[in-house]
MARLO-651345 format. One line per 5 residues: number of its first residue (from 0); their letters; for each residue x, y negated, z of C-alpha. Coordinates in steps of 0.05 Angstrom, whole numbers, plus 5000, padded with zeros to 4 digits. Example, Ala and Ser with C-alpha at 12.3 -4.5 7.8 and 13.67 -1.06 7.14 Angstrom:
0	AS	5246,5090,5156  5273,5021,5143 .
This chain:
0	XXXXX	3387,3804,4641  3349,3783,4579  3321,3719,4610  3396,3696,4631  3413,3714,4559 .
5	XXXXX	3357,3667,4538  3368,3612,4580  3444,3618,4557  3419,3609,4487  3379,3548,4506 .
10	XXXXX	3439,3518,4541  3484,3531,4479  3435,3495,4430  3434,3433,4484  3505,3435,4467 .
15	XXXXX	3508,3429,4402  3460,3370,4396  3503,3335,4445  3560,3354,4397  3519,3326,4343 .
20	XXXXX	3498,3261,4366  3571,3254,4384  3584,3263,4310  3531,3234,4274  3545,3168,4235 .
25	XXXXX	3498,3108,4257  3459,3085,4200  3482,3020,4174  3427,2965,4196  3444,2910,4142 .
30	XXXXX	3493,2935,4083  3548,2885,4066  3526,2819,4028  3544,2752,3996  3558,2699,4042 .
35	XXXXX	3502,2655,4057  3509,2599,4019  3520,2534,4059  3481,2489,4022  3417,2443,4039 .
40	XXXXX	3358,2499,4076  3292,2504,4046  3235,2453,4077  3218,2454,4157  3182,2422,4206 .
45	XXXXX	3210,2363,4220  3249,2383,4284  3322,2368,4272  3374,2428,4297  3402,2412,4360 .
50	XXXXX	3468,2454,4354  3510,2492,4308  3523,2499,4245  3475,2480,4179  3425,2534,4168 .
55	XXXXX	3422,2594,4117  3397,2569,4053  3347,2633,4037  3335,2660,3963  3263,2651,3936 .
60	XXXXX	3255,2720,3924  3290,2780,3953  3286,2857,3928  3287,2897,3994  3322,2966,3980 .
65	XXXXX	3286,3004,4033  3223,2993,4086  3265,2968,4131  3283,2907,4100  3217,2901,4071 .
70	XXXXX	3187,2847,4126  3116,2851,4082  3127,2928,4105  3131,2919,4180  3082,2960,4224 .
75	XXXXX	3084,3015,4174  3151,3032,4183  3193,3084,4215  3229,3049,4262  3240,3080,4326 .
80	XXXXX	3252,3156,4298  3311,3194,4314  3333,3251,4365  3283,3227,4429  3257,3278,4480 .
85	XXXXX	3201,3219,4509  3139,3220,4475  3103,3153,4475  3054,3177,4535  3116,3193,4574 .
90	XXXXX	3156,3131,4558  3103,3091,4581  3093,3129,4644  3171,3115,4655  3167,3049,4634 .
95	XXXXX	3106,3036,4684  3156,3063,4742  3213,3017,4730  3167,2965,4722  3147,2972,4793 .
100	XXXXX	3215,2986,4815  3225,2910,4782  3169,2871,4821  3183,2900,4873  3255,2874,4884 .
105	XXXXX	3235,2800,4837  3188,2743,4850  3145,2723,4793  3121,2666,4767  3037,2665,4787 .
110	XXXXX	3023,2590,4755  2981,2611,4703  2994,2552,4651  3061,2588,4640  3054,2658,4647 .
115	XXXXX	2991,2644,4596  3033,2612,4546  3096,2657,4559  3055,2722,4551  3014,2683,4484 .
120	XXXXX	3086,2671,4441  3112,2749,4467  3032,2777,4447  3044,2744,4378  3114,2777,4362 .
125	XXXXX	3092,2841,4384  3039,2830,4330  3080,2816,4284  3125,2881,4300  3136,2946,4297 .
130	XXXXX	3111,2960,4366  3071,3030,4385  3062,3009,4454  3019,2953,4483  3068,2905,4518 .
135	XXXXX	3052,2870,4585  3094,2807,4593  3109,2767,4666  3157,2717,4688  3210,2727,4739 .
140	XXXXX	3230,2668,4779  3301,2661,4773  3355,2618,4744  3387,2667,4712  3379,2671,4636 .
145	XXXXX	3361,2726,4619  3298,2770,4587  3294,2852,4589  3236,2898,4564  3238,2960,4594 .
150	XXXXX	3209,3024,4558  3136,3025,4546  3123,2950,4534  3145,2926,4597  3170,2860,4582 .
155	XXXXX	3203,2809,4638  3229,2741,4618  3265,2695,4670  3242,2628,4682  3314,2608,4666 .
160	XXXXX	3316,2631,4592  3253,2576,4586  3291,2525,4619  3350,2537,4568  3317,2536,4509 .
165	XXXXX	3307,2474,4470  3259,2492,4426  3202,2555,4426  3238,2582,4366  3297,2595,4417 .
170	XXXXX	3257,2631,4460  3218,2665,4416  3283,2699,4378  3308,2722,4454  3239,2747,4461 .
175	XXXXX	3254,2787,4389  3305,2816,4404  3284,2839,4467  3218,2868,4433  3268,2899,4380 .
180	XXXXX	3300,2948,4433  3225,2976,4449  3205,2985,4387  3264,3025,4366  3261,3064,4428 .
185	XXXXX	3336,3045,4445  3323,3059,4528  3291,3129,4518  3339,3153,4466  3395,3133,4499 .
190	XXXXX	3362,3170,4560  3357,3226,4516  3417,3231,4509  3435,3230,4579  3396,3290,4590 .
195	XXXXX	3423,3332,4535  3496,3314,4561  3474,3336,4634  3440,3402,4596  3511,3416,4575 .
200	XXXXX	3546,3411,4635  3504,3465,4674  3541,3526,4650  3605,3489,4674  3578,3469,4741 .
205	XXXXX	3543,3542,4757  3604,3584,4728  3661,3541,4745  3700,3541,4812  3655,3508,4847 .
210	XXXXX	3598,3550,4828  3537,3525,4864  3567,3467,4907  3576,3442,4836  3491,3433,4829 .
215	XXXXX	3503,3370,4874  3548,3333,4818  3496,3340,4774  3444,3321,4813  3491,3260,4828 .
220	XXXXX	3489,3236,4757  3419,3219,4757  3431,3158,4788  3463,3132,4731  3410,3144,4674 .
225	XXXXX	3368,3079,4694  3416,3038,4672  3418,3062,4606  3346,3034,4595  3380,2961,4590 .
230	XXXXX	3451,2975,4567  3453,2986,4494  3506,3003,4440  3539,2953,4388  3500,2986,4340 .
235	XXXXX	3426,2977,4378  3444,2912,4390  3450,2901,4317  3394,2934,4302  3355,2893,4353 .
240	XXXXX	3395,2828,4322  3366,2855,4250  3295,2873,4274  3288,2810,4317  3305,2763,4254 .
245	XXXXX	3250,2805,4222  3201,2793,4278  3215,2718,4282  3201,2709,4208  3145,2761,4208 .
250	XXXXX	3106,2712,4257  3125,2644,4222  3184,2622,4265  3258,2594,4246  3313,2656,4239 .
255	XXXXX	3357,2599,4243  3340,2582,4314  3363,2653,4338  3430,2637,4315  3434,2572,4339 .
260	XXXXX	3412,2596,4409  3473,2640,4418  3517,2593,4384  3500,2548,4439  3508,2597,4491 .
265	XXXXX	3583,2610,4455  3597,2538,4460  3577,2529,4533  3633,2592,4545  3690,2553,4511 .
270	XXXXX	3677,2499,4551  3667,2534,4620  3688,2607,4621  3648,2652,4649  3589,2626,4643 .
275	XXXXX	3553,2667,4591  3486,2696,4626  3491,2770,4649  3443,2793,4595  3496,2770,4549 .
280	XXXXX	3551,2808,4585  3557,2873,4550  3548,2848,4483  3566,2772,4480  3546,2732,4423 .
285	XXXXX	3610,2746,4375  3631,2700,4318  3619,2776,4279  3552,2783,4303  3537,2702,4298 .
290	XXXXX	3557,2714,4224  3516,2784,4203  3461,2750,4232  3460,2703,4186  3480,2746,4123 .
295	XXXXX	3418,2778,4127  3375,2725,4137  3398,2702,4066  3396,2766,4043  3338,2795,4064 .
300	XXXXX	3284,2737,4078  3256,2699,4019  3247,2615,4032  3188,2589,4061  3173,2520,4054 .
305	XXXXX	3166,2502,4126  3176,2550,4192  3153,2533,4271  3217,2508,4304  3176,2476,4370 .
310	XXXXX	3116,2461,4391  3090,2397,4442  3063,2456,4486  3130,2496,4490  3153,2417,4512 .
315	XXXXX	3096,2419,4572  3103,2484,4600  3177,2473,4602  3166,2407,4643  3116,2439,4685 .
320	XXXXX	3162,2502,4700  3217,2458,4716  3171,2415,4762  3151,2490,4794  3222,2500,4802 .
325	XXXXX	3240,2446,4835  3185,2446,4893  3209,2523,4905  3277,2490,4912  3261,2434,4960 .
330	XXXXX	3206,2484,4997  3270,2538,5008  3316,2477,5032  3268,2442,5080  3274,2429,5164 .
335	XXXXX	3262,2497,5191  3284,2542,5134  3348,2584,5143  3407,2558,5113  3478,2587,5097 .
340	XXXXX	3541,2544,5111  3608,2568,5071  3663,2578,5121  3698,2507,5100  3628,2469,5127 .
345	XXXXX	3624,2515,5197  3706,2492,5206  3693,2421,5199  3633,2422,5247  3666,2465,5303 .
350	XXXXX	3707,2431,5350  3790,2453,5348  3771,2469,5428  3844,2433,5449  3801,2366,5467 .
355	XXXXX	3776,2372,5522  3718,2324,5511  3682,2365,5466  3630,2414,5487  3595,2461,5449 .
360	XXXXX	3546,2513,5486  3540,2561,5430  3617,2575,5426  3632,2643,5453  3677,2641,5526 .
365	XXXXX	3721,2680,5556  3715,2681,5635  3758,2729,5679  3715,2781,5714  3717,2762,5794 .
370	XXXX	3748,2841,5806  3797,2838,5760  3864,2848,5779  3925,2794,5771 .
């Protein structure tokens, strides 16, 4: 009797932290600010902006109020604490697991000129971050564009999100963001969560009218937690936003080019609906989130005199992916290699079977049996 007393206590306290995270407040990411001013920006390379608008003139100096605007203070910061039942052995373990679950269903990219260079501009940001986990970073062939890292470090980036870059800065600020998520620990905290809300539901599935039959509900729900390792909240993605800008700057690279990567991406969704990339989905690139992105790069990241927008390298590996891609394209389309037909194609090749001249062995016949009766 005690030990159902005790594990009733336990289940009660689950409880309440569930009712707790459902109350707490998220903490504001990037207080309110002045408006960026939209005046001439501080010195660059010379790579002119491709898109968008003019970027954020910066202040010379800026007094960060805390360590987490403090981008001399990153790596010895606490970003990444909060309510989280994964320690950092476990996360990895976790995020080693859905990494294989990954390659196993994806084909990567094995040229090594560009999963070299790819895996050199991710090793750099994490560097330059908050990260507590080593990352390992591959390339998934696919024209989708897209980028995920997955708890533990384990980074993907689509071959697409290269090819739709126009500059490394672009691809580096996806690549941010993406390391962002990690090192706040969005995936296991919002598993964490999960968990605690499947804690509280026990009494109700053991003492309710189902009693036991209920155990296979709950079991049931499991199969959703995976997908909160990659499906985040307005206010992660913010955060991730915030960090990433952070990150960018931290490692010498244009804030400005994050924001004129999904400005781009905004512009391309005007123009032809439904075209924004599935990673961009959930949380599209608002005109709201467009703009706070850009208050807090004036706000909280002093001028520099020049930043890395591109590189000639970014420039090769992008032709030489491209080149990659296309003999995979003509390899998968050539005589011998199965090929699907839509249904308007098959119609137009099939004869109408009223013309009598036409033949066509492979058409399917209907002959009446020899016993069959009149």
């Amino acid at each position: 009797m005690q030990a159902i007393l005790r594990h009733t206590l336990k289940l009660a306290l689950a409880s309440a932290l569930v009712a707790g995270l459902a109350l707490a407040t998220p903490q504001s990411q990037a207080p309110p600010s002045q408006d960026p001013a939209k005046t001439s920006p501080p010195a660059q390379q010379q790579t002119p902006q491709q898109t968008g608008s003019q970027p954020v003139q910066q202040k010379d100096t800026v007094t960060p109020k805390n360590s987490k605007e403090d981008v001399e203070a990153i790596g010895n910061r606490s970003v990444g604490k909060g309510m989280n039942l994964y320690s950092l052995e476990r996360e990895i373990s976790l995020g080693k697991q859905l990494a294989q679950e990954v390659e196993r269903s994806s084909k990567l990219i094995d040229d090594p000129v560009v999963t070299e260079y790819v895996n050199r501009v991710g090793q750099n940001l994490v560097r330059n971050s908050d990260a507590r986990v080593p990352f390992t970073i591959k390339v998934i062939d696919s024209d989708e564009v897209n980028a995920f890292a997955l708890p533990g470090g384990f980074f993907y980036v689509n071959s697409g999100l290269i090819l739709r870059a126009q500059e490394e800065s672009e691809l580096a600020g996806v690549m941010a963001h993406e390391i962002s998520h990690v090192c706040a620990r969005h995936g296991t905290k919002n598993a964490t969560k999960g968990e605690l809300m499947q804690l509280a539901t026990i009494p109700l599935i053991l003492l309710g009218p189902g009693g036991w039959a209920g155990y296979g509900i709950y079991q049931g729900l499991n199969l959703a937690i995976p997908v909160t390792y990659l499906k985040f909240s307005r206010d992660a993605e913010r955060e991730a936003d915030y960090l990433g800008i952070q990150y960018m700057y931290k490692t010498g690279y244009d804030p400005n080019s994050y924001v004129t990567f999904f400005e781009r991406i905004q512009a391309d969704e005007k123009r032809r609906p439904g075209t924004i990339p599935k990673v961009f989905s959930t949380h599209p690139p608002t005109p709201e989130r467009i703009e706070n992105t850009q208050k807090e790069i004036a706000r909280i990241l002093p001028a520099r005199q020049e930043y890395i927008v591109t590189t000639s390298e970014f420039d090769t590996v992008k032709a030489r992916l491209r080149n990659i891609m296309f003999t995979r394209k003509v390899s998968d389309n050539g005589p011998g290699k199965p090929t699907l037909r839509t249904k308007t194609e098959q119609s137009k090749k099939q004869p109408t079977g009223n013309d009598p001249n036409t033949t066509d062995d492979d058409r399917p016949t209907l002959k009446r049996r020899p016993d069959s009766q009149p």
